[in-house]
N, C-alpha and C positions, 0 to 999 in steps of 0.2 A: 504494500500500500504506500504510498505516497502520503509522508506525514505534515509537510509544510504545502499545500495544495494551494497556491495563491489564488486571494480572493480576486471576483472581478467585477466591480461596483458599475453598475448601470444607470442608475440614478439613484444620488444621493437624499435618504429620509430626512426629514427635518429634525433640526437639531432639540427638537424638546421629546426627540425618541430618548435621550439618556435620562429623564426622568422618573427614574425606577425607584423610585421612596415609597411609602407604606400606600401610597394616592394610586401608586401602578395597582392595588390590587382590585380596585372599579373599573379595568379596562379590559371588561373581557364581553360588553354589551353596552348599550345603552343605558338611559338612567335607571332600565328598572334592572338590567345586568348590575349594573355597580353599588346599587344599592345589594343585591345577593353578596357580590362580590364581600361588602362592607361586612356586612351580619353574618358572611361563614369566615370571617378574618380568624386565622388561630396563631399562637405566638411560634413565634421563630422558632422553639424546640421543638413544633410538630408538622408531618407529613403524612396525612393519614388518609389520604383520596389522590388515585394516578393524575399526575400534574396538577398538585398541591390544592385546587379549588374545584366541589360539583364543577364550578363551569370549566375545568379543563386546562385555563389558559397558561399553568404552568410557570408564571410570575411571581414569586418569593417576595416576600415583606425586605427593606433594604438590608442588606450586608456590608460588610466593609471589603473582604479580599478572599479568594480563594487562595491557599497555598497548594500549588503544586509541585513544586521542586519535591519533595518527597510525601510520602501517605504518612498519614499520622496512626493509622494500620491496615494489616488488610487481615480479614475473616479467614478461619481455617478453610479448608475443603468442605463444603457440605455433603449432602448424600445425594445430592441430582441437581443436574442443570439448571437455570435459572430465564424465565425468559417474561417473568414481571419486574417491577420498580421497587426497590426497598420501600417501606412505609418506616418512620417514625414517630412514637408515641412515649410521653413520661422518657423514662432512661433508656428504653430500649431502639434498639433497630430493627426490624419484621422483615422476613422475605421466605418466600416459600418455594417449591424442588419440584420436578418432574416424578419424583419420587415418593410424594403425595406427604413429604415433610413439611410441617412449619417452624421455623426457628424463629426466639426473641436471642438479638446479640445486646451485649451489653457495649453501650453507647461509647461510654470511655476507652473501650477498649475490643472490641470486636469480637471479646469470647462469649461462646454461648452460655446463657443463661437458662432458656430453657428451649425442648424440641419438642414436638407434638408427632410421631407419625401417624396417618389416617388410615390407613387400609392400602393394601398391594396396591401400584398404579398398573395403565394399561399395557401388555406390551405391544408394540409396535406391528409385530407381525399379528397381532388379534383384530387388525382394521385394515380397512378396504385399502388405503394409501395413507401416510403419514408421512409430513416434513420434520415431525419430532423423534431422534430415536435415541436408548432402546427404547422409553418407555413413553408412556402418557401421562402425566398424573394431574399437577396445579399450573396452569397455562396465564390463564389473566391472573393480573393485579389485583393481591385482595384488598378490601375494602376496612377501616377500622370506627367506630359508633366512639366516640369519644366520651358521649354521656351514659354508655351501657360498657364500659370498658373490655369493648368486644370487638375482634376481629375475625372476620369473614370472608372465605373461599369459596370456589370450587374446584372439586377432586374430582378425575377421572378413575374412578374404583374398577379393579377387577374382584368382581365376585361371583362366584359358580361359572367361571371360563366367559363371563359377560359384563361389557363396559356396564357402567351407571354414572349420570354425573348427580353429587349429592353438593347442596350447600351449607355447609358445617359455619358454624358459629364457637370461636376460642375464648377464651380468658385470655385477657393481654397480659394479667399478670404471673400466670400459672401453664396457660394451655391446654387448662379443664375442656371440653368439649359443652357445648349447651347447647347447639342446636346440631340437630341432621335432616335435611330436608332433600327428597329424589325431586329433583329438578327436569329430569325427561319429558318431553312434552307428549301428552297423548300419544299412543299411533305413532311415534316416531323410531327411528331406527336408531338406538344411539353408537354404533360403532360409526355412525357416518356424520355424527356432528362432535364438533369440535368447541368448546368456549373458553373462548380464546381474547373476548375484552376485558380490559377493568371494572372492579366493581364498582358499582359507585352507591348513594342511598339519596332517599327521597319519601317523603312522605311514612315514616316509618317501616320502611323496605329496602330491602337488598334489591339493586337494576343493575342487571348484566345482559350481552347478546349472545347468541350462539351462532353458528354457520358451519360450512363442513370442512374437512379435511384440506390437505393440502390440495391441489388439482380438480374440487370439486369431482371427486368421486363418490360411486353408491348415489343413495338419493337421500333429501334432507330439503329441508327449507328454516330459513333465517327468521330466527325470533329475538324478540326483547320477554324478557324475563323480568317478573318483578314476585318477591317473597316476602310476606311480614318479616320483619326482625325478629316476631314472636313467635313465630313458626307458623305453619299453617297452608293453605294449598298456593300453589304459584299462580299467576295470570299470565297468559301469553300474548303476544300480537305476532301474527305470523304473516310474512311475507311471503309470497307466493301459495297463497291459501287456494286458489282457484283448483276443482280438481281436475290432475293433471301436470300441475303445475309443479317446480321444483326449485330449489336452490334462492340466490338471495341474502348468502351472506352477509350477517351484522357482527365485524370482525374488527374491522377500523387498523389495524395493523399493532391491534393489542391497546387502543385509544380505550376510555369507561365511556360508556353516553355521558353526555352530557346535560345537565341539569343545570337549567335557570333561575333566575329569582321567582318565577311564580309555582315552581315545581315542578313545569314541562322539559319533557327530555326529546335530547335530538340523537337521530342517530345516520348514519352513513352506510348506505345498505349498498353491496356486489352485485354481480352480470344475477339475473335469472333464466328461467329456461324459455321465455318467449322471445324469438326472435325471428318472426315472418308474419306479414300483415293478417289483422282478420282475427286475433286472439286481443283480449282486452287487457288493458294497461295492469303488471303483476308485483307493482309497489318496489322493481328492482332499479337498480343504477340511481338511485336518489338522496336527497334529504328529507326526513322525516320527524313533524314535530308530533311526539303524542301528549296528553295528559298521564300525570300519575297513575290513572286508572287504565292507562294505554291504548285510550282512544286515541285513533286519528284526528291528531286538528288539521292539518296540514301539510302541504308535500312539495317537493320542485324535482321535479325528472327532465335533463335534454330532452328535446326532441329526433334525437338521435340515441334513442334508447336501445332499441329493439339492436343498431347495430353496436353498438355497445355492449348488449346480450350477451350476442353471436363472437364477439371479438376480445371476451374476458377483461374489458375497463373496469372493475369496481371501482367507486364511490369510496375510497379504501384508504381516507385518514379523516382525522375525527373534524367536526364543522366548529370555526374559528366563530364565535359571537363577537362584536366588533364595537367600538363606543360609540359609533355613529348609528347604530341598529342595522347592518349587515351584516351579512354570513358570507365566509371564506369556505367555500365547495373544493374539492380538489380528490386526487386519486390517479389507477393506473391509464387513464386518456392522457396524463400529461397536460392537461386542460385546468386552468384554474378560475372559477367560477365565482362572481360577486351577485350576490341575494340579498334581494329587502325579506328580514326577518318578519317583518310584522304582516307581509303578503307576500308566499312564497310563488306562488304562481299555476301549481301544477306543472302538468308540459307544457312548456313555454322556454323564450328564449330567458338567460339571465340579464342581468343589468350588463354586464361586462365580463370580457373573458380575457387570459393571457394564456398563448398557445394554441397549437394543430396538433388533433390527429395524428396530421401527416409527418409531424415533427415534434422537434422538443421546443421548449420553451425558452423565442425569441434569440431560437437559431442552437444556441447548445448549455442551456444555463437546468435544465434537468434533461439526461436523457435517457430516463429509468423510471419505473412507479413510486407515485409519491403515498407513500404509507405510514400511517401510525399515527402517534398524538403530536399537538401544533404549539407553539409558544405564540401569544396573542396580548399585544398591547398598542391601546389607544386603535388605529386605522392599521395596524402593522400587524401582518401574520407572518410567523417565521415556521416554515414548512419543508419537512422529512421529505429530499428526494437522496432516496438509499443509494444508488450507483454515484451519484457525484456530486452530494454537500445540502447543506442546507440553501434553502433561498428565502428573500426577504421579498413580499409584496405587499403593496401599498393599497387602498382600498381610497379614491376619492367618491366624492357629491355633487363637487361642482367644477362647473358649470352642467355637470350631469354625470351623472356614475359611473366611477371607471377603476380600472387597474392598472399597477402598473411594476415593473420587475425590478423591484431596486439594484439586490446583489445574488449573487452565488456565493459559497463558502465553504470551509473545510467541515469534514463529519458526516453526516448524513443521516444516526440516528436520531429519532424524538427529539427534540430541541425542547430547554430550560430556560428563563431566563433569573439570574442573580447576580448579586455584586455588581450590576452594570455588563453582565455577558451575556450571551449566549452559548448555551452547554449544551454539545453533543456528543457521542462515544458512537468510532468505527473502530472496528478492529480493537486493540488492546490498547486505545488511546483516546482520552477526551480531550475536548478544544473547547474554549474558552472564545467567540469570537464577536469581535465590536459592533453591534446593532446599527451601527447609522454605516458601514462601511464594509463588511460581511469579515473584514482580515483580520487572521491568529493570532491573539493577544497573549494569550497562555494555551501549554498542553501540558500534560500530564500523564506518563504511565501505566497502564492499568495491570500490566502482565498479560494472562490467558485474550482471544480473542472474543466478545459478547457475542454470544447468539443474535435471533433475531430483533428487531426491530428494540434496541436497548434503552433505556433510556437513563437519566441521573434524577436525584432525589436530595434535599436539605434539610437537614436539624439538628438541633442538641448542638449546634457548633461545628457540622460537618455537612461535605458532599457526598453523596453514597454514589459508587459509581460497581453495578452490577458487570463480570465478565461472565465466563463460562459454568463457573461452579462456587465462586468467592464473590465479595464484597470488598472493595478497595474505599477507603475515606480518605479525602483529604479535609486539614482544617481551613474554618471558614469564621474570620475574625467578624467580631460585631461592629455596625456603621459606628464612623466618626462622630 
């Protein structure tokens, strides 16, 4: 890999993008976004929802500096692969294993404190196809209740020679078990679905997605998942519900939905199985706003759906909420997409686009799927394209709504933003890189190479940077 990848600034952001003090944490929508934003603020020692806030956007209360020159530790070996975000709560550090383990690491120091294992995870050859090997077990980012001092997964369990995915509820202090809930949806196959987003909570429930395998093999259809915290039966919204109908993954590149200030969650749904005129619209290649109760409020699909279908573009990183009240769309079309929140459109054209089809974006500034979760402040979305770096786009109003490609950058994983950076992790290395300019201000070490779509995490005074089977911290001083 290529560690110093020079940035290539296209247009320069405005200079009040370095504004990252506790006020960046209302910029993840509009006034009724930053008012959520305000009301789920939690202190700098905690990290307890994939990219820090319900709304996704990834923005950390102000810091003073990351130190990279060396880790201030890094975690033993665990028992399995890693391919969610560390969580931080109280002293601990959280992260969970394909091996269907939960660890709490102790914060000062990265030794384990306590382990939970769940039940045998899947193996690899017990399913139709899998990009996970050998096993299956905890995929997405789980989720942690701060007032119920409870954190919550899902496990892919092998029991009697057959997947199940269950959602279990731990003690954060201990890793008592308190809940188990089979999460399968009716009628579903489950060696052919996979869940694989972050948790996230809402309305006293656990919200996650499911989708299938790698390759979309077998058959499956894409749902949003919502579960009491208190237990009890789950609610589904299923995509590609028509019968007949299949697939539609709600995977997001391991993104949580995202949940706004009034409770409604968005999500980012994959190709489905329609794609030849004369069958009716199957809620795939889209954004989707539901209610807590996971009705449909609303939707925006290209009108280039169907071939979007046929040519595997998902919809496939999670929807940037924006403080002007638009939505950053984006995915494997290489197509990056600007949306009025408050009227999504259906099929319809968007407000503005950057990017073809035919090409990458504004000639070669992503030329790969853009996947996973997004750093988002003020009009600024900084978005995962995994083959060649992050990129910085701009989201204007006037004189009429538009986009526009600021930079390219090193990294490529999920993007953070802290201390005045932006944080991503390729390979066995995180980058630190300047917001208004896309170039490498710091990097950092990690050892082993991260899995997929990786991301970094803050608290207790650290950065958590997940590789393959460890957890690497560096320290992160307190604002001036």
């Amino acid at each position: 890999m290529r560690r110093h990848r020079p940035a290539r600034p296209l247009l320069l952001a405005s200079a009040g993008l370095l504004a990252l003090g506790s006020a960046a944490l209302g910029a993840s929508g509009g006034p009724a976004h930053a008012a959520a934003a305000a009301a789920q603020t939690v202190t700098t020692s905690s990290w307890t929802v994939y990219h820090y806030l319900p709304s996704g956007t990834g923005v950390a209360v102000a810091a003073g500096a990351v130190n990279t020159s060396q880790p201030a530790w890094t975690s033993p070996n665990l028992d399995g692969q890693l391919y969610g975000e560390p969580l931080v709560f109280g002293s601990y550090v959280y992260v969970a294993t394909q091996n269907n383990t939960v660890y709490a690491l102790v914060a000062r120091t990265g030794k384990v404190a306590w382990s939970r294992h769940l039940g045998a995870p899947v193996p690899a050859s017990a399913l139709p196809c899998t990009g996970i090997t050998p096993t299956v077990g905890i995929t997405g980012t789980p989720v942690i209740d701060r007032t119920r001092d409870e954190i919550f997964v899902v496990a892919d369990l092998y029991a009697g020679r057959k997947p199940a995915h269950h959602l279990i509820g731990l003690s954060t202090a201990t890793g008592k078990v308190e809940l188990n809930v089979d999460v399968d949806p009716p009628g579903s196959y489950p060696p052919a679905l996979l869940q694989h987003t972050g948790l996230n909570l809402d309305a006293g429930q656990v919200i996650f997605g499911m989708g299938g395998n790698n390759g979309d093999c077998s058959t499956y259809r894409g749902r949003v998942v919502a579960v009491p915290e208190k237990g009890g039966k789950p609610k589904f919204f299923t995509v590609d519900a028509a019968k007949g109908d299949s697939q539609g993954a709600i995977w997001m590149g391991g993104a949580a939905p995202v949940v706004d200030s009034k409770g409604d969650i968005w999500v980012a749904v994959g190709n489905g199985s329609v794609e030849t005129p004369g069958k009716a619209y199957d809620d795939s290649d889209s954004l989707l706003e539901l209610s807590s109760s996971l009705k449909l409020l609303q939707f925006w699909a290209p009108a280039t759906w169907r071939q979007n279908n046929a040519n595997d573009y998902d919809m496939s990183a999670a929807p940037a909420l924006l403080s002007d009240g638009q939505v950053i769309l984006t995915g494997k079309s290489r197509i990056v997409y600007a949306l009025n929140a408050a009227h999504l459109g259906g099929i319809s054209a968007p407000q503005a686009t950057v990017g073809t089809v035919s090409g990458s974006l504004l000639g070669d500034a992503c030329d790969g799927d853009i996947d996973g979760g997004i750093a988002a402040l003020g009009t600024t979305a900084y978005l995962p394209c995994l083959s060649e770096g992050i990129i910085a786009v701009q989201a204007t109003k006037s004189p009429k709504p538009g986009l526009r490609l600021l930079w390219t950058g090193a990294g490529g994983g999920p993007p953070i933003m802290v201390a005045g950076l932006v944080w991503t992790i390729v390979g066995g290395w995180v980058y630190g890189l300047n917001p208004r300019t896309g170039v490498t201000e710091q990097e950092g070490q990690v050892g082993q190479s991260a899995n997929d779509f990786p991301t970094p995490s803050v608290g207790d005074g650290l950065m958590l940077v997940p590789n393959t089977t460890n957890i690497t911290a560096f320290a992160v001083s307190p604002p001036k």
